[in-house]
C-alpha positions in Angstrom: 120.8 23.8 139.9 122.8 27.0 139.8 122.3 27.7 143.3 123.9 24.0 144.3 126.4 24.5 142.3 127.6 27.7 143.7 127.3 26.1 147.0 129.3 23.1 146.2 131.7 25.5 144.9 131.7 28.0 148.2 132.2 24.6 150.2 135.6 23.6 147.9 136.9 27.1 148.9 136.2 26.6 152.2 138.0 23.3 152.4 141.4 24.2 150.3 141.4 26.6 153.3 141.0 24.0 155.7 144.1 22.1 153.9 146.7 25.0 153.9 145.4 25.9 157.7 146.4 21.9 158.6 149.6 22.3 156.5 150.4 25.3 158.4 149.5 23.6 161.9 152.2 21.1 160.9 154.9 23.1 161.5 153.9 24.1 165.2 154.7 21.7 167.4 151.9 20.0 169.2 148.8 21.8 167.1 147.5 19.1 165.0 147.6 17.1 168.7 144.7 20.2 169.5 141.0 19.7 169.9 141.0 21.4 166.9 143.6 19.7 165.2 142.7 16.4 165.6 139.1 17.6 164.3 141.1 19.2 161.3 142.8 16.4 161.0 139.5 13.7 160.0 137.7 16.4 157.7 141.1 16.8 155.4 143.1 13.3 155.8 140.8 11.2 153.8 141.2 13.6 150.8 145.1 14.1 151.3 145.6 10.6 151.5 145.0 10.4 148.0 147.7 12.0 147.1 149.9 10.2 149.4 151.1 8.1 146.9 153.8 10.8 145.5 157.2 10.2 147.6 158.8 13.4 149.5 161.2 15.4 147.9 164.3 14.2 149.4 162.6 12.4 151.8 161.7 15.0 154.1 159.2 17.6 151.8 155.9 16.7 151.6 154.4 18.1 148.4 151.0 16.1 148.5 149.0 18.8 149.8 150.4 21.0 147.1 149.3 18.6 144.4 145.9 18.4 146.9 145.6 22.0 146.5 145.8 22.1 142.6 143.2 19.4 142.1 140.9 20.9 144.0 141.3 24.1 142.2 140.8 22.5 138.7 137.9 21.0 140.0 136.5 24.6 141.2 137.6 26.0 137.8 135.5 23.1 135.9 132.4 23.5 138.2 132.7 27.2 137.7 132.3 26.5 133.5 129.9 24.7 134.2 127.6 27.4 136.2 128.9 30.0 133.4 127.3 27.3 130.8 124.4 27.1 132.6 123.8 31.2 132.7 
């Protein structure tokens, strides 16, 4: 149980990465149009369209991904209790 949780945990870490890395790619032009952008693209869309539903700031800034970011985070921090319980 442990061990799967640490995984699942190693794999969240993983993915925030794979977020900010697809934020950053959005401010180079053409790299989310990449191989490796559009492959980016399908493993962390589903998730960010979530949290689509909160309007840019001023119309322009996208802070979705920031608000992405954070959930994810508090959902490492709770799965990290939770292994700390289990010790």
């Amino acid at each position: 149980m442990l061990e799967i949780l640490s995984w699942i945990i190693r794999i969240a870490h993983y993915y925030e990465y794979a977020i900010v890395i697809y934020v950053l790619m959005s401010w180079l032009p053409g790299a989310q149009q990449s191989v490796f952008g559009k492959w980016l693209q399908r493993i962390v869309s589903p998730y960010l369209n979530l949290f689509r539903i909160i309007p840019p700031i001023g119309g322009m800034i996208d802070i979705s991904p920031i608000v992405a970011i954070l959930a994810l985070n508090f959902a490492i921090s709770g799965l990290s209790h939770l292994v700390l319980i289990f010790l």
